[in-house]
C-alpha positions in Angstrom: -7.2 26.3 -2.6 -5.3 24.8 0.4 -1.4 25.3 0.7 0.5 22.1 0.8 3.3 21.2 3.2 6.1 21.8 1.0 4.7 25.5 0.3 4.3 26.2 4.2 7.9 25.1 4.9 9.0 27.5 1.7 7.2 30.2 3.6 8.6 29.2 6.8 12.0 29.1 5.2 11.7 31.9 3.9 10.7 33.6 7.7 13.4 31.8 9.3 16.0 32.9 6.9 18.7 34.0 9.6 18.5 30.9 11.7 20.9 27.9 10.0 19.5 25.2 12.7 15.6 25.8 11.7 17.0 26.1 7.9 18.8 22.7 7.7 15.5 21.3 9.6 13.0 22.7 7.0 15.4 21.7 4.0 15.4 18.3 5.7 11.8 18.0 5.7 11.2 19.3 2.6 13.7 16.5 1.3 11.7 13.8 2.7 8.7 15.2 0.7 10.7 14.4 -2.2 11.4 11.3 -1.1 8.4 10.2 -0.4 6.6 11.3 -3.5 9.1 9.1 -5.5 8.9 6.2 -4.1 8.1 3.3 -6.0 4.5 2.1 -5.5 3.4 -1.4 -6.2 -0.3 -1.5 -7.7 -3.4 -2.5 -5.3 -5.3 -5.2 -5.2 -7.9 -3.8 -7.1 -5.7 -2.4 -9.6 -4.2 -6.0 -10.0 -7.5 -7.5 -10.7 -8.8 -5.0 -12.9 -5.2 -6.1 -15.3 -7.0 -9.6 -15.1 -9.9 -8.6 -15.9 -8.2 -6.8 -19.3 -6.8 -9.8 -20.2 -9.7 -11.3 -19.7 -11.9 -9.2 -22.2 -9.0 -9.1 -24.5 -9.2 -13.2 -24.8 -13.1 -13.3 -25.2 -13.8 -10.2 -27.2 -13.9 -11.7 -30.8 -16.3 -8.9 -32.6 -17.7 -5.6 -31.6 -20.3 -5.6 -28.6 -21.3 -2.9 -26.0 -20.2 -2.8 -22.2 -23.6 -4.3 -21.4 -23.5 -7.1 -24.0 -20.5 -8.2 -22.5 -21.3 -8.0 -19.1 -24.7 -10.4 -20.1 -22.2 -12.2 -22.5 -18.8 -13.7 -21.7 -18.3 -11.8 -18.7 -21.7 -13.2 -17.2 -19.3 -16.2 -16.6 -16.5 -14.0 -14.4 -16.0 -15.4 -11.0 -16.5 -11.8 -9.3 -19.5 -9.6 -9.9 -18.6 -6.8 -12.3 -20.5 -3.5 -12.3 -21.1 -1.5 -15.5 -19.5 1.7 -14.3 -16.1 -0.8 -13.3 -16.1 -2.5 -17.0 -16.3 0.8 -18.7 -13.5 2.3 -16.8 -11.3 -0.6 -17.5 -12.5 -1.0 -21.2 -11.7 2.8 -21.7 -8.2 1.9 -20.3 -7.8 -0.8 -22.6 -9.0 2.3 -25.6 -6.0 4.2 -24.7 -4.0 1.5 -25.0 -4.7 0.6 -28.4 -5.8 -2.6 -27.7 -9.3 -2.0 -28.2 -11.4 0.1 -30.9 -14.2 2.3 -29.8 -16.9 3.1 -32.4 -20.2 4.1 -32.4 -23.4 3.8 -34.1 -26.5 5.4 -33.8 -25.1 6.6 -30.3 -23.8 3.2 -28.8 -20.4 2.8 -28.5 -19.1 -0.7 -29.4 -15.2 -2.3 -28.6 -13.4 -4.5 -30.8 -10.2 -5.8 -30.5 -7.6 -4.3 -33.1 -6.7 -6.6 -35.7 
């Protein structure tokens, strides 16, 4: 597996050891590692319209249908075109967020919303 920075300035740190000026530069860089790795994000497009598309499902979901009934169902009427593979993703999301119930029968998983 390949090294990341932060490793190859510990290493280079590590080599330099007896030279402050390259030892305040590589604690300098690795500082702006951690800066950069906590800054805030905002979310994506795409990760904005796939909350829409929750709350979507969440207001047109009244019993227990699979991914591809909905997608021929209520979300036949969505104004973007909605794969499978994208609607299982974000129904799974919606499952570990307890707002929706996966169960299955005879090997098809159906979602409901929890009561």
């Amino acid at each position: 597996m390949a090294k990341t920075k932060r490793e190859y300035f510990n290493e280079l740190k590590a080599i330099v050891s007896g030279d402050e000026n390259l030892v305040a530069f590589i604690d300098h860089e690795i500082e702006l590692l951690d800066k950069k790795n906590t800054a805030p994000r905002k979310p994506t497009e795409k990760q904005m319209e796939n909350e829409k598309i929750k709350d979507y499902i969440l207001a047109h979901l009244d019993h227990a249908m699979t991914v591809s009934e909905m997608l021929k169902g209520f979300l036949a009427d969505y104004p973007t075109e909605l794969s499978n593979q994208r609607v299982t993703a974000i129904v799974k999301q919606l499952v570990e967020d307890n707002s929706v119930v996966r169960t299955v029968e005879k090997r098809k998983a159906y979602f409901s919303v929890i009561a």
